[in-house]
N, CA, C and O atoms as a DFTB+ gen file, in Angstrom:
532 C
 N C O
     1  1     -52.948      32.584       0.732
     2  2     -52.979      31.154       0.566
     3  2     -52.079      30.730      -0.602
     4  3     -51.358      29.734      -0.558
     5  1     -52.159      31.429      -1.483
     6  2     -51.263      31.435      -2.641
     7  2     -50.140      30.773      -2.908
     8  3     -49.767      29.722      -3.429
     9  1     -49.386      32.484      -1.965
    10  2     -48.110      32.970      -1.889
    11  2     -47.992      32.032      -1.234
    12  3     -47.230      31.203      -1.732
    13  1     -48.555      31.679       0.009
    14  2     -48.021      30.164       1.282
    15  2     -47.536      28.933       0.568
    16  3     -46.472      28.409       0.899
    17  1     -48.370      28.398      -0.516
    18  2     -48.612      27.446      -1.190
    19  2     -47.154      28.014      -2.410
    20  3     -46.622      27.050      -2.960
    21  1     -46.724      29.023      -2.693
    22  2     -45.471      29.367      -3.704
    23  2     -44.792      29.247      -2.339
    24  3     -44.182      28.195      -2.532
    25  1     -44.552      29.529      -1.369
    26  2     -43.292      29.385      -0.472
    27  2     -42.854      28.673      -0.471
    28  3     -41.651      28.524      -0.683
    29  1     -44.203      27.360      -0.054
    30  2     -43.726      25.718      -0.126
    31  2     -43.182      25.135      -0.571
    32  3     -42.417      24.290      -0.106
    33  1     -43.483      25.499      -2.004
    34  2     -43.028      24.549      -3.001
    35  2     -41.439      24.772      -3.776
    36  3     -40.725      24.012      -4.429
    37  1     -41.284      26.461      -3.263
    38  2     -40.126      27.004      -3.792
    39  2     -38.690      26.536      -2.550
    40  3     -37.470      26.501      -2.711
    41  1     -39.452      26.280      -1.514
    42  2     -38.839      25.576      -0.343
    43  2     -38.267      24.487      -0.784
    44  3     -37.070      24.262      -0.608
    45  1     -39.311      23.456      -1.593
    46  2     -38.755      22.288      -1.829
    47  2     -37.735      21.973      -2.397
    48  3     -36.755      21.362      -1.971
    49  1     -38.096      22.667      -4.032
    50  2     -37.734      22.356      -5.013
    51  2     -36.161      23.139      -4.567
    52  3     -35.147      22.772      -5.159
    53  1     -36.092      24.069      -3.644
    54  2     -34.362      24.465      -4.051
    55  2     -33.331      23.528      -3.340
    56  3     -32.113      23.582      -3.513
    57  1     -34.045      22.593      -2.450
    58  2     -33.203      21.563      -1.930
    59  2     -32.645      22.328      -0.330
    60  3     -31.566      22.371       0.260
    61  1     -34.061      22.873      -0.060
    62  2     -33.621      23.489       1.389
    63  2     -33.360      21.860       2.304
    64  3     -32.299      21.713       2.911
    65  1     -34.203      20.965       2.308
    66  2     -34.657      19.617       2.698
    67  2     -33.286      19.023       2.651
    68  3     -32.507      19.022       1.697
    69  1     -33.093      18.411       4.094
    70  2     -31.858      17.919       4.585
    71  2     -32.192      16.097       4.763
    72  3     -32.993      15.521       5.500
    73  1     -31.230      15.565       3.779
    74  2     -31.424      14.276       3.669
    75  2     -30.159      13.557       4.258
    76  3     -29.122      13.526       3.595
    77  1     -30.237      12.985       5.484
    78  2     -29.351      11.966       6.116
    79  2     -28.722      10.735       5.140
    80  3     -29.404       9.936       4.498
    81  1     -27.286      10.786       5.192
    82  2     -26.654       9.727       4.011
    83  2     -26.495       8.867       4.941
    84  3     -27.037       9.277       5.967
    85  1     -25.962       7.768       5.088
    86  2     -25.859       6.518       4.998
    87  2     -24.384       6.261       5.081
    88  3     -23.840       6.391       3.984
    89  1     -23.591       5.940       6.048
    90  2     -22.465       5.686       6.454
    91  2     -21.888       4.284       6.440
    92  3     -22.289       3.485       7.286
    93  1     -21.053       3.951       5.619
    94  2     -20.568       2.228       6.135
    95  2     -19.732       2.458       6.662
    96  3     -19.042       3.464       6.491
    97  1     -19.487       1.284       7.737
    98  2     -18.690       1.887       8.824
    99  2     -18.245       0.088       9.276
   100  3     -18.687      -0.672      10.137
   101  1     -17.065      -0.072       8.103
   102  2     -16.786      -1.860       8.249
   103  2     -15.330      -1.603       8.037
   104  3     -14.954      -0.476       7.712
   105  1     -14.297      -2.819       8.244
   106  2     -13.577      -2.897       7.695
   107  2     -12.719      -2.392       6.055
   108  3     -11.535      -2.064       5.975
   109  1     -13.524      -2.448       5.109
   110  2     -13.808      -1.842       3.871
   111  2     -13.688      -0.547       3.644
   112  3     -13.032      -0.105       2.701
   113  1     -14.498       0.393       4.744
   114  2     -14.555       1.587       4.785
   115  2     -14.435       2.600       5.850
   116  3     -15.167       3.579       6.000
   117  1     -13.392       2.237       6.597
   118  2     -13.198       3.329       7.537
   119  2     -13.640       4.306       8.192
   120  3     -12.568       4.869       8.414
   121  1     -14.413       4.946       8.678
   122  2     -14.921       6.287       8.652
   123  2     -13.833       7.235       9.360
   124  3     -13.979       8.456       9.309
   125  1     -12.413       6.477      10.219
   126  2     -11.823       7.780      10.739
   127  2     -10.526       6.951      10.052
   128  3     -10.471       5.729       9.918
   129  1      -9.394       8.022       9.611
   130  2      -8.039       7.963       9.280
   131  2      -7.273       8.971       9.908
   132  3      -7.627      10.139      10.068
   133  1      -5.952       8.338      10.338
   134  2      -5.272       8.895      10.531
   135  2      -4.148       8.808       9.468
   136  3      -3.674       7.784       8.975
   137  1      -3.716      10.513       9.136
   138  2      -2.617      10.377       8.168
   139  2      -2.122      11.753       9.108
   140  3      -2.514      12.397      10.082
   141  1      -0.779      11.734       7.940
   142  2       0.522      12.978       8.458
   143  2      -0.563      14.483       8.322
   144  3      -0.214      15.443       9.009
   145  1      -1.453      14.591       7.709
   146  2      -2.436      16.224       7.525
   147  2      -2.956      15.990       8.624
   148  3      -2.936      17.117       9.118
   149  1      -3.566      15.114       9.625
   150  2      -4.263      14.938      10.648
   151  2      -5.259      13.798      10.735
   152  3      -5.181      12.683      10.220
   153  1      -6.126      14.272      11.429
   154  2      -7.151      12.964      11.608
   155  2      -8.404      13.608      10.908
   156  3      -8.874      14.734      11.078
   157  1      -8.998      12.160       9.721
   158  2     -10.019      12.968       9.060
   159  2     -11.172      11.691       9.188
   160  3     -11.083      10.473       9.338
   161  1     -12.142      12.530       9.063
   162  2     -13.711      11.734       8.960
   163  2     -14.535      11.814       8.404
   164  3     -15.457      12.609       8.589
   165  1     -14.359      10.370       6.887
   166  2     -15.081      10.524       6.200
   167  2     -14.284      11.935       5.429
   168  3     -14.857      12.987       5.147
   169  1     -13.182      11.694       5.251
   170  2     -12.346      12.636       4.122
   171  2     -12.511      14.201       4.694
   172  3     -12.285      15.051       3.833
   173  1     -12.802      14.611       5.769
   174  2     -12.728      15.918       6.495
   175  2     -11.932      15.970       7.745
   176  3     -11.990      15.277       8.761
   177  1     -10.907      17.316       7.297
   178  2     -10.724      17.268       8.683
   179  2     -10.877      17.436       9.656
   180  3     -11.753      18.297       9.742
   181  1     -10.309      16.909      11.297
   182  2     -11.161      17.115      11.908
   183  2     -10.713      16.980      13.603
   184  3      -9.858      16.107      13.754
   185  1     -10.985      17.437      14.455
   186  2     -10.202      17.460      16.138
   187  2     -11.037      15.932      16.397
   188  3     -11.945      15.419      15.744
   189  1     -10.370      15.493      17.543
   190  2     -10.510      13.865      18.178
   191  2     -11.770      14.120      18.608
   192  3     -12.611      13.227      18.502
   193  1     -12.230      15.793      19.347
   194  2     -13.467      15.196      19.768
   195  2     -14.480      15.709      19.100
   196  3     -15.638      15.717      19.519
   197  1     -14.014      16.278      17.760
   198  2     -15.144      16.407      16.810
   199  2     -15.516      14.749      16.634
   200  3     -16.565      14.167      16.911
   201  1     -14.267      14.230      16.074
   202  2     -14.789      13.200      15.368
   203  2     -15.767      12.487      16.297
   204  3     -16.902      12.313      15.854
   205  1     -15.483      12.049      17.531
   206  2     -16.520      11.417      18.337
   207  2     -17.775      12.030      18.187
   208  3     -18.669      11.215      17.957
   209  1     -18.246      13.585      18.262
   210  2     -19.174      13.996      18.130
   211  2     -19.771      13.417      17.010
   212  3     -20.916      12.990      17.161
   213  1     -18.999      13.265      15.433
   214  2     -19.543      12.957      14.424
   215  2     -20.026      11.491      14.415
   216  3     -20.977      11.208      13.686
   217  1     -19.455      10.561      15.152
   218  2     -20.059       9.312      15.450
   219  2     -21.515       9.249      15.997
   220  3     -22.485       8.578      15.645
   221  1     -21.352      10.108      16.904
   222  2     -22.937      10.289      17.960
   223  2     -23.640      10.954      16.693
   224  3     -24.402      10.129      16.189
   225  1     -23.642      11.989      16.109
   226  2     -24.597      12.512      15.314
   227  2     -24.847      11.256      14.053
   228  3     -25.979      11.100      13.595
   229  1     -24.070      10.691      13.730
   230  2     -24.562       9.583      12.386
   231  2     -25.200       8.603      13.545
   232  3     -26.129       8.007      13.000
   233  1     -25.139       8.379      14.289
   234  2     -26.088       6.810      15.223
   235  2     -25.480       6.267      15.134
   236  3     -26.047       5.183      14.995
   237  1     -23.892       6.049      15.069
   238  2     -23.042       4.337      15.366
   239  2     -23.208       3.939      16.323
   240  3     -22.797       4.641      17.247
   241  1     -23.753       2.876      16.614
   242  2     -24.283       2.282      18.044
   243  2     -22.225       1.904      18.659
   244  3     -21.195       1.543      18.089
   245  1     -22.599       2.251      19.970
   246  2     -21.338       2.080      20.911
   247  2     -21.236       0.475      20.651
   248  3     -20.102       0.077      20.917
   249  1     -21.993      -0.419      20.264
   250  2     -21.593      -1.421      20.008
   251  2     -20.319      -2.049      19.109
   252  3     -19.550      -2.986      19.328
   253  1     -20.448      -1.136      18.042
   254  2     -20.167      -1.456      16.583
   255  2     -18.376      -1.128      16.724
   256  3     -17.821      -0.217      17.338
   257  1     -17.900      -2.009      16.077
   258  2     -16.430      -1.975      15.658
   259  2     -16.037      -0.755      15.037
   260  3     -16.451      -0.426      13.926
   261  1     -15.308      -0.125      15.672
   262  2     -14.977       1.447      15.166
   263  2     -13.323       1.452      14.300
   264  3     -12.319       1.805      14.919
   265  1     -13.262       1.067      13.012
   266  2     -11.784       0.732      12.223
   267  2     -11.549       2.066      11.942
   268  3     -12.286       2.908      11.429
   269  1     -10.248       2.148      12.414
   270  2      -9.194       3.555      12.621
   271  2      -8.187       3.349      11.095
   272  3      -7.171       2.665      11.220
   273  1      -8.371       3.700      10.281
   274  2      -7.306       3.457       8.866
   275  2      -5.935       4.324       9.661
   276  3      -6.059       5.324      10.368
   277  1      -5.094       3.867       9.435
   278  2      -3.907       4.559      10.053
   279  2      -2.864       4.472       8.242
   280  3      -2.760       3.372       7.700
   281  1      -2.408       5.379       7.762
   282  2      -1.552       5.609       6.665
   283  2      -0.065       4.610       6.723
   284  3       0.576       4.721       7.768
   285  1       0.282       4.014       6.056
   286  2       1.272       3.375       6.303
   287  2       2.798       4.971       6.163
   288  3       3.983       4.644       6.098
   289  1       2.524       5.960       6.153
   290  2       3.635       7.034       6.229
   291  2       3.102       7.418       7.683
   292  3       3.740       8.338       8.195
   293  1       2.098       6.917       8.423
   294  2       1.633       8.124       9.621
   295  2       3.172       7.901      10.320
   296  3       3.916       6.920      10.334
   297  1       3.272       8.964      10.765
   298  2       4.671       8.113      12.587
   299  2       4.104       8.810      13.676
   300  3       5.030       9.505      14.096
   301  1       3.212       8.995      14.296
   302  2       2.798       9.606      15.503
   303  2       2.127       8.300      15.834
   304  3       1.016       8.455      15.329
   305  1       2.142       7.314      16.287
   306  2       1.613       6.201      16.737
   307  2       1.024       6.334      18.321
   308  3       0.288       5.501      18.850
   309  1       1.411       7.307      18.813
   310  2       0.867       7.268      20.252
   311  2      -0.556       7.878      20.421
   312  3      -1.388       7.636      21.296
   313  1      -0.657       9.129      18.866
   314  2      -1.845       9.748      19.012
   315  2      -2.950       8.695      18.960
   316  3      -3.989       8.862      19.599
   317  1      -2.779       7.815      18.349
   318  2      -3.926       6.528      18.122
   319  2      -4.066       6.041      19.364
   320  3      -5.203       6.287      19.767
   321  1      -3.497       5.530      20.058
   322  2      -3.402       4.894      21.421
   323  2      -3.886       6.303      22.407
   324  3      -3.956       6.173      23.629
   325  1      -4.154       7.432      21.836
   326  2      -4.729       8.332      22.754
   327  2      -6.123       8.604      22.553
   328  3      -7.076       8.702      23.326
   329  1      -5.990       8.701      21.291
   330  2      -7.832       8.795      20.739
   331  2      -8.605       7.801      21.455
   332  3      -9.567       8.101      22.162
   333  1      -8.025       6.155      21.205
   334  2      -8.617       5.286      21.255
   335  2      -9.062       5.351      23.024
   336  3     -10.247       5.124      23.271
   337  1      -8.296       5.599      23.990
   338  2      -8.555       5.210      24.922
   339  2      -9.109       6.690      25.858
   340  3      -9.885       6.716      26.813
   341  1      -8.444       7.761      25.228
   342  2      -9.125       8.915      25.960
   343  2     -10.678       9.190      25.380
   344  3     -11.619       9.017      26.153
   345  1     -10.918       9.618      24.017
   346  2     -11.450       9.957      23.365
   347  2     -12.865       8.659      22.899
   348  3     -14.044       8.792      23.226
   349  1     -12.478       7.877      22.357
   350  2     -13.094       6.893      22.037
   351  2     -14.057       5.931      23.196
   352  3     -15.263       5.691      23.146
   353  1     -13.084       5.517      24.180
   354  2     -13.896       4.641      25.323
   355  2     -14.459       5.256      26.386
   356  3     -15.048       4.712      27.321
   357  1     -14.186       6.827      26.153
   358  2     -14.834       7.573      27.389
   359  2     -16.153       7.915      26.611
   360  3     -17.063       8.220      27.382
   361  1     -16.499       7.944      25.254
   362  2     -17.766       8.092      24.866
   363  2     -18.827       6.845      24.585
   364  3     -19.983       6.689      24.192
   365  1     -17.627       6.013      25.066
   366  2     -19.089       4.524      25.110
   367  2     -18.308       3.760      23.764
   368  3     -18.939       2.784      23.357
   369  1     -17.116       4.040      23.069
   370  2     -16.957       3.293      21.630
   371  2     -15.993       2.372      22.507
   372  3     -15.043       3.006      22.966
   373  1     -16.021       1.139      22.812
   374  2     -15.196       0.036      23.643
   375  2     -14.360      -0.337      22.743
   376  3     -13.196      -0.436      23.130
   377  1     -14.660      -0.670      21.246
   378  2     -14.622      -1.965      20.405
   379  2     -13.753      -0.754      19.076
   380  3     -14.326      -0.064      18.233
   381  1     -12.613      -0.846      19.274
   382  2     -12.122      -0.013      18.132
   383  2     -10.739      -1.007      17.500
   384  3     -10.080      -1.811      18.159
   385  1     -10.589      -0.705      16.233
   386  2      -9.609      -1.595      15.474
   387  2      -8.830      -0.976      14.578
   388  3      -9.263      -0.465      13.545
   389  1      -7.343      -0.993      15.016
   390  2      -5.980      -0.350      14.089
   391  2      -6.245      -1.050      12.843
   392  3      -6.241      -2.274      12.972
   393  1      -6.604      -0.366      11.001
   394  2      -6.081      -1.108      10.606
   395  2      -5.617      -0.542       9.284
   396  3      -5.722       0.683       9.353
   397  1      -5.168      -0.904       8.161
   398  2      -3.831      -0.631       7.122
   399  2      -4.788      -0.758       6.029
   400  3      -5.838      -1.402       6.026
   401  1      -4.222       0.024       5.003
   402  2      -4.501      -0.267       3.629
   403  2      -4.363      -2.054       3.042
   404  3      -3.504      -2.891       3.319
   405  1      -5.286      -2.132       2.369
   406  2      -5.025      -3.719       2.278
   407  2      -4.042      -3.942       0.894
   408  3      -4.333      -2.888       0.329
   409  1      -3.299      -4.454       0.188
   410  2      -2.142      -4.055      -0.644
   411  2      -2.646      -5.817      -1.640
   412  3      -2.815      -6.762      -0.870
   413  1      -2.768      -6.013      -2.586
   414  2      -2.542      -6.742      -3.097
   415  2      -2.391      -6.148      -4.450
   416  3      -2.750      -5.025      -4.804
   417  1      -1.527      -7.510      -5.489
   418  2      -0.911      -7.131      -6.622
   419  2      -1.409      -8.481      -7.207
   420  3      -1.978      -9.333      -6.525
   421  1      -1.152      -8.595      -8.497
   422  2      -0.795      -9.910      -9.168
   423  2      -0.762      -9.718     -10.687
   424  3      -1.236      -8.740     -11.264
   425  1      -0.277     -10.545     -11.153
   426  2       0.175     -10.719     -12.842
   427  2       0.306     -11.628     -13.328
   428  3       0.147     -12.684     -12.714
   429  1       0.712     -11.588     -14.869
   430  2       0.271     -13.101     -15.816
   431  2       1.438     -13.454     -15.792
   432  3       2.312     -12.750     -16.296
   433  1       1.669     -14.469     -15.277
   434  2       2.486     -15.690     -16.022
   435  2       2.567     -16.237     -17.091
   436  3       1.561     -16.749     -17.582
   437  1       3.543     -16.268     -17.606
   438  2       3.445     -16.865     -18.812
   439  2       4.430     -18.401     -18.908
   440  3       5.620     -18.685     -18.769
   441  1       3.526     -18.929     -19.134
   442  2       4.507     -20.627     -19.303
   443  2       3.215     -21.387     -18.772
   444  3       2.122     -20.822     -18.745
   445  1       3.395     -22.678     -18.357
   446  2       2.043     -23.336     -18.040
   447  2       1.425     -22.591     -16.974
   448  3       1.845     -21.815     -16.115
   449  1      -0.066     -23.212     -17.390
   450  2      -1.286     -23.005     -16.829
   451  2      -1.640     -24.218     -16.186
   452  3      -1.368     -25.386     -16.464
   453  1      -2.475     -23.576     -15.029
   454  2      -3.278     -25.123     -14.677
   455  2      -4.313     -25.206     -15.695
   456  3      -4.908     -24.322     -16.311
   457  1      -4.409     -26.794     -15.734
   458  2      -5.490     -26.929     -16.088
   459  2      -5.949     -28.225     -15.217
   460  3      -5.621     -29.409     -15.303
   461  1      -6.699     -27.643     -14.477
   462  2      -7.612     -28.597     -13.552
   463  2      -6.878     -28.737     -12.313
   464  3      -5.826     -28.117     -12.151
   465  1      -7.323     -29.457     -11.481
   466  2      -7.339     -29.396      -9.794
   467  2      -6.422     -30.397      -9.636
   468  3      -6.687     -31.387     -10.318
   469  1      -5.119     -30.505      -8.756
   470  2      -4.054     -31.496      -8.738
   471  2      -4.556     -31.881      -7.637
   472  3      -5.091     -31.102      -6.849
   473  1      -4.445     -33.128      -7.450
   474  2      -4.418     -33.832      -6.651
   475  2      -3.310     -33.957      -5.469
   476  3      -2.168     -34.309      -5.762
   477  1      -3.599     -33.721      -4.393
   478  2      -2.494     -34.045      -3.168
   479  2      -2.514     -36.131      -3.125
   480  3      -3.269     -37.036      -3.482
   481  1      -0.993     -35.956      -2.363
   482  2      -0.891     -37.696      -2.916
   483  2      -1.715     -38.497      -1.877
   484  3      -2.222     -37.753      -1.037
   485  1      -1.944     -39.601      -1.733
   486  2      -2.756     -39.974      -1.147
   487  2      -1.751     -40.249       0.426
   488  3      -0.525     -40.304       0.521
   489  1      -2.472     -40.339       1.179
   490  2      -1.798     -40.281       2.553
   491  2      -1.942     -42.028       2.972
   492  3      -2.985     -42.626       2.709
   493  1      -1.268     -42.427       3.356
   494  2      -1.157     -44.056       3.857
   495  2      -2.321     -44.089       4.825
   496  3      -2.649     -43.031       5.362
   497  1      -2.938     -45.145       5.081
   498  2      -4.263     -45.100       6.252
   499  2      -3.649     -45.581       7.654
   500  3      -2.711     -46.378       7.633
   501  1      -4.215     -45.060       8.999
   502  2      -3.358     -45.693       9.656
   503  2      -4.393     -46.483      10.749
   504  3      -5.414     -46.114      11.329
   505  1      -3.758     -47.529      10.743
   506  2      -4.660     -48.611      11.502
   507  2      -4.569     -49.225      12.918
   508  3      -3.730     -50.122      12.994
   509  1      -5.257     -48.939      14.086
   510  2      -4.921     -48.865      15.534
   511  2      -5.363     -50.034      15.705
   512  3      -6.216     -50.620      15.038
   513  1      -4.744     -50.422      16.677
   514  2      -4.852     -52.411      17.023
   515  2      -5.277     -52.080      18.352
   516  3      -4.831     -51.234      19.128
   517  1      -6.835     -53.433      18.558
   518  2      -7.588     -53.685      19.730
   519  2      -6.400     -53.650      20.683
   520  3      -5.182     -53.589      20.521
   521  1      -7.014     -53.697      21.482
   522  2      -6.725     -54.297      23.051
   523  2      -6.206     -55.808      23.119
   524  3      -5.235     -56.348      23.649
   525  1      -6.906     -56.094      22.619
   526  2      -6.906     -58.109      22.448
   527  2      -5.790     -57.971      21.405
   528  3      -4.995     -58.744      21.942
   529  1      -5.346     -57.677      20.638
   530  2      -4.523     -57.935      19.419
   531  2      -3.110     -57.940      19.677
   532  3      -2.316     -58.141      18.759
């Protein structure tokens, strides 16, 4: 009874216990990329129909928008158009979306500032005449 009761607990504590993470799977965060090393998921690499497998094992409902990050260096552009339609819609994923690193920049100016909200000029009103008029 003991030893059963030391198994248990030595079970626990070493982190045998398999805890399911939590996938975002939006615009924001991609779960499949394609770059020039291959196609990876979730930063592993990985064959087209692994990755589908890895969709079915996390629960992405076939509903859900499936965003493909494609590398702005990839040049194999056809493999995408193969995943998507061999690979992807034959497992129920309909709803899939090409899309890019999002790129923004910006910096200080120096010279005026706004200060406060400008006004657009006022637009003339325009006035439609009855029938009778």
């Amino acid at each position: 009874m003991v030893a059963g009761t030391m198994a248990y607990v030595c079970i626990l504590s070493c982190g045998c216990t398999t805890a399911s993470k939590d996938l975002a799977y939006d615009g924001a965060h991609p779960l499949i990329r394609f770059s020039n090393n291959g196609m990876l998921f979730s930063d592993e690499l990985v064959t087209p129909a692994r990755a589908v497998e890895l969709l079915e094992e996390n629960h992405i409902p076939h509903d859900a928008t499936i965003h493909l990050l494609v590398d702005d260096d990839y040049t194999d552009r056809r493999s995408t158009w193969v995943f998507q339609h061999n690979y992807l819609a034959r497992a129920g994923y309909n709803r899939s979306v090409l899309v890019t690193k999002r790129k923004a920049t910006s910096k200080v100016v120096e010279g005026s500032q706004a200060t406060g909200v400008q006004k657009s000029p006022a637009k003339p009103k325009i006035r439609y005449k009855k029938a009778n008029e």
